[in-house]
C-alpha positions, 0 to 999 in steps of 0.5 A: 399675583399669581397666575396659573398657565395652561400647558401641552399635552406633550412630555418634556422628552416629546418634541413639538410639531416640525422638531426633530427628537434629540434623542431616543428614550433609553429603556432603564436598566433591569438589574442582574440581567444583561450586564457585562453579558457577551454571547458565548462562543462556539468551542471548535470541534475536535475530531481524534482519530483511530486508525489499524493497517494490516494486510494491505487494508485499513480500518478507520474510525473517529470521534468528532466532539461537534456533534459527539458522533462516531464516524467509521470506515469499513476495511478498505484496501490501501497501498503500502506508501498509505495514500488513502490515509493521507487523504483521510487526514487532509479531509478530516484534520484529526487532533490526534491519531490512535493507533497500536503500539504494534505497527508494520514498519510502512505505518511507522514510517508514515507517523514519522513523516506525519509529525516531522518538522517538514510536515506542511500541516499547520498543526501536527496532529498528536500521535498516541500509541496504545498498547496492542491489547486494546484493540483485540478483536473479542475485546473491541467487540465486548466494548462496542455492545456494552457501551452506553448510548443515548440513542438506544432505548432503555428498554431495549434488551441485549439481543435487540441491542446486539441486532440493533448495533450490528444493523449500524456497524459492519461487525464483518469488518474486523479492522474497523470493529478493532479500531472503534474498540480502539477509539471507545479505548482512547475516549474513556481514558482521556475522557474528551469533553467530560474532563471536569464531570464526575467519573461515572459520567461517560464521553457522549456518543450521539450515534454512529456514521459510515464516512465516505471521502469526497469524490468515491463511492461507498459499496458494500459487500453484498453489491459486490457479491450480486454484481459479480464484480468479484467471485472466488472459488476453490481452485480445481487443482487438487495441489493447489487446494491448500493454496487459497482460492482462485478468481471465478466468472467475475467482471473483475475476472475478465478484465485483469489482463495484467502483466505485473502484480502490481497492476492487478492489486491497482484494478482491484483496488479500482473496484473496491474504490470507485472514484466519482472524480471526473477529471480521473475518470477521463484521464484514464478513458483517454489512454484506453481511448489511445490504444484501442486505435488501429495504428497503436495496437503494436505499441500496446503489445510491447508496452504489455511486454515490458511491463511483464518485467516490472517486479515487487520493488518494494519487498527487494528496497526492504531487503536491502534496508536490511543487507538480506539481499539475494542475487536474484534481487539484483537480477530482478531490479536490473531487469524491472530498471531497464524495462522502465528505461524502455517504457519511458523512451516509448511514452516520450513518443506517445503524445503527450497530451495525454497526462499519464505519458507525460508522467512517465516521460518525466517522472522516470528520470536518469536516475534510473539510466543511473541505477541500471548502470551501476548494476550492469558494471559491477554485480557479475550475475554468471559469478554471483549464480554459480557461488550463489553469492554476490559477486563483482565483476573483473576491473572494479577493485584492484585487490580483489582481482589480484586475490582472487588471482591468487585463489586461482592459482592456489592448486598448482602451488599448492601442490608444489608446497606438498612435494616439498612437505613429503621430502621431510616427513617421515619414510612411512608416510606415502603422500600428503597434500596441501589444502586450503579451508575457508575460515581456518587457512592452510593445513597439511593432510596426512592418510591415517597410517594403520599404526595411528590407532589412539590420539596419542599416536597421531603426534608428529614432530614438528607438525601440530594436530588439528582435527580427523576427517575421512581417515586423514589426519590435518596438521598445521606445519610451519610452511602453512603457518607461513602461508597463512601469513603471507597469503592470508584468509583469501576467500573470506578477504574476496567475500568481505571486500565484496560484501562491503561493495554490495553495501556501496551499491544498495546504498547507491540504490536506496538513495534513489528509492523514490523514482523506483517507487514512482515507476512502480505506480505509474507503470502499474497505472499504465497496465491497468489501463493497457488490460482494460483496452485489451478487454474493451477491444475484445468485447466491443466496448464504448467509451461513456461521456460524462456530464457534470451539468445533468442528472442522471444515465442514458444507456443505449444498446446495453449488454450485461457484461457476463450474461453475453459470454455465457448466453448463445444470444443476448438481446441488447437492452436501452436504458435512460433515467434522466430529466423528463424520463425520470430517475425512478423506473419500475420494472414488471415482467413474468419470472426469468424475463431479464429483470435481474440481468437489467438491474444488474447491467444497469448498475454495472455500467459505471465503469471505464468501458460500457458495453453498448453503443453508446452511454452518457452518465452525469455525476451525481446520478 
């Protein structure tokens, strides 16, 4: 008989009260949907770089594939070793570097240690040279405002296109407006990021981006132009019109008391690259600090003399390289070696606590002592300037000196080889001489007699005709052929071998080309700082104190820095844009009351010296 059960409310899969569940129930699959599917990753960015150098400046611009955006630079002053495009590259790590087939030796230089085997990068970039038609300026600029942008409306006309762009790119700066024209160049050709779609499909550009490095400020040119920070106008020498300009009432103007070339393209290039690095910039208020104490005024005018001496390394180590020396090069590096000699000995007295005397007194090494000496043993500079070639000193080779003994003595014997010349010639000729010519040698010198009118008559037996000069007739004898033989060419012999020494000493010179560029930084670093403690005595200024931990600016007792050289009397002005002060400040006053003049003191008092009484400005104010 069957029976029938009552059962639970539960499913099997449920477990009853107080039991724990075996298992979760498992959803079943849909199909097509989430099998063998893994999520996609990210492609990294590739970021491909265009750069031009020339003339001292650099135009930077580069493409990032992450968020298809432009990046540029505008021209930026650079020095020849090019430093801040070495920084460009250590921030951005470029896939590839863009440039012109048509370099200054410096930049080609600079690729070759880019892509060495001694590279310390772990990936070397790829150098791509294009041909120099490719970034002309009028062809560059074509590109740029007919590209097609995804960011600009369709509705947009040509001349709003053309505002529009030039609101976003620096069309003034001409490095850069070639070096995009470059990059737009090198992205169509490669097509990045649209290998596999149709032609007609361009590389996507998103927008253009200003790039600035880490730890500088970016100020345009209008900044520069309102703050007086720069100021050029005609020279007023009329013979010095077609010269160029001269620098007028500027803040740059005031404080370049440079002695040395090099010292004021490093302040100019301070001032169109200021650095928001604090460790930098108190690294150099500690030298200015230095010199302005009392006691180390007589050390500062005699580094300030020395560095009068410091000269254009850099062009006289290119003359080298290409053996087109001039004497005056080896009297100006002679002068330049051994007044670093001097600038080392004085900063190893200095205290060395301070980061920019222990450079010198370390980095300037016996290489230099090295240098000086062999010129001073070697090149006879009295010699050299009356030949106007170089020229050794007595002791150094043996065989030249006793060339250039026989060259001396060459009159006297000279004159006796005549005399014995004239006892077999004929009676009719009344003298003759013996005279010696680089290059040709040894010939003897007849005056033209009044019955030698043809070329025929002026045959001589046993002697052969050379050449007519001055109404003498030059014949080769065979005493001056012998004479040829035994003393030789001995001019050109003396230049050759001393020539050959000029090569043994520059090569001497160049392998130690490195501590002649490194004294060539740091001493135009130390005379930098060496002007703008010069100024700061003159004028009164106050070391600022930076902080990293507040926001902001506090200014007490400010002077506008030109505004005070220009007015009988100027009233000092306090300014503080910090914490509960506030960082906006808005300024009310009838016209010609100061309001410009306090704008302009204020933003003009992030320099190495402040013209007040006291200043603290805090990073990232």
């Amino acid at each position: 008989m069957a029976s029938v059960g009552a059962t639970s409310g539960r499913t099997p899969q449920e477990p009853g009260p107080g039991e724990a569940p075996t298992s979760l129930p498992s959803l079943a699959p849909v199909p097509g949907f989430g099998e063998g599917e893994e999520e996609e990753e990210e492609e990294p960015a590739e970021i491909h770089l265009c750069v031009l150098w020339n003339s001292g400046h650099l135009g930077i611009a580069y493409y990032d594939t992450g968020d298809s955006t432009i990046h540029f630079m505008p021209d930026a002053p650079d020095h020849e070793s090019l430093k801040l495009l070495q920084r460009v590259l250590d921030e951005i790590n470029p896939l590839s570097v863009v440039t012109s087939a048509k370099q200054d030796e410096n930049m080609t230089r600079f690729l070759g240690k880019l892509v060495s085997q001694d590279h310390r990068a772990p990936k070397r970039p790829e150098i791509v040279f294009l041909p120099s038609v490719d970034f002309g300026l009028e062809i560059s600029k074509q590109r740029l405002l007919s590209g097609n942008y995804s960011f600009i409306p369709d509705s947009m006309t040509a001349t709003e296109k053309i505002l529009f762009l030039s609101s976003i790119i620096p069309f003034d700066c001409l490095l850069t407006v070639r070096a995009l024209g470059g990059l737009l160049k090198f992205l169509g050709r490669r097509r990045i990021g649209v290998e596999l779609e149709d032609y007609n499909v361009s590389v996507p550009i998103l927008g253009f981006k200003k790039f600035v490095l880490t730890h500088l400020v970016s100020i345009d040119q209008d900044t520069y132009s309102v703050l007086q920070i720069f100021k050029s106008e005609s020279h007023p020498s009329v013979y010095k019109v077609a010269s160029g300009l001269k620098e007028g009432l500027s803040l740059f103007g005031i404080l370049n008391r440079c002695r040395c070339k090099w010292g004021e393209k490093l302040l100019r290039l301070w001032f169109t690259r200021p650095t928001q690095d604090l460790g930098e910039l108190n690294s150099r208020l500690d030298v200015i600090q230095f010199f302005l104490l009392p006691q180390n005024l007589d050390m500062a005018q005699m580094l300030h003399r020395l560095l009068g001496h410091i000269k254009n390394v850099p062009l006289i180590l290119k003359r080298m390289k290409l053996s087109h020396t001039k004497v005056s090069d080896w009297q100006v590096l002679y002068k330049t070696v051994y007044s670093a000699l001097g600038l080392r000995d004085a900063c190893r007295s200095l205290p060395q606590s301070i980061q920019l005397f222990q450079e010198i007194a370390h980095d300037f090494s016996d290489d230099l002592h090295h240098i000086a000496s062999l010129i001073g043993k070697v090149v006879d500079f009295e010699g050299s300037l009356a030949e106007n070639r170089f020229t050794v000193l007595p002791n150094i080779d043996p065989e030249i000196d006793e060339k250039k003994r026989r060259l001396m003595g060459l009159p006297s014997f000279l004159t006796e080889v005549a005399r014995k010349e004239l006892e077999n010639l004929d009676s009719r000729i009344p003298s003759c001489s013996v005279i010696y010519i680089p290059l040709i040698g040894f010939l003897l010198c007849i005056p033209r007699l009044p019955s030698m009118v043809e070329t025929s008559d002026f045959e001589i037996e046993g002697l052969d005709f050379m050449f007519l000069s001055e109404e003498k007739l030059h014949y080769r004898s065979a005493r001056t052929k012998e004479l040829d033989t035994l003393l030789g060419d001995l001019h050109c012999d003396i230049r050759d071998q001393e020539t050959l020494l000029m090569y043994q000493l520059q090569c001497q010179v160049l392998a130690r080309a490195a501590v002649l560029t490194r004294v060539l930084d740091l001493a135009s670093r130390l005379d930098v700082l060496l002007a703008l403690a010069s100024a700061a005595r003159d004028y009164g200024y106050s070391r600022p104190r930076y902080s990293a931990r507040l926001l902001g600016v506090r200014i007490r007792n400010g002077r506008h820095p030109l505004m005070e050289l220009c007015a009988r009397t100027f009233v000092p002005n306090s300014a503080e844009c910090m914490g509960d002060t506030g960082r906006v400040k808005v300024i009310t006053g009838p016209n010609s009351s100061g309001k410009s003049i306090y704008l302009k003191q204020l933003c003009a008092s992030r320099g190495s010296r402040n013209r007040g009484s006291r200043c603290h400005l805090h990073s990232n104010s």
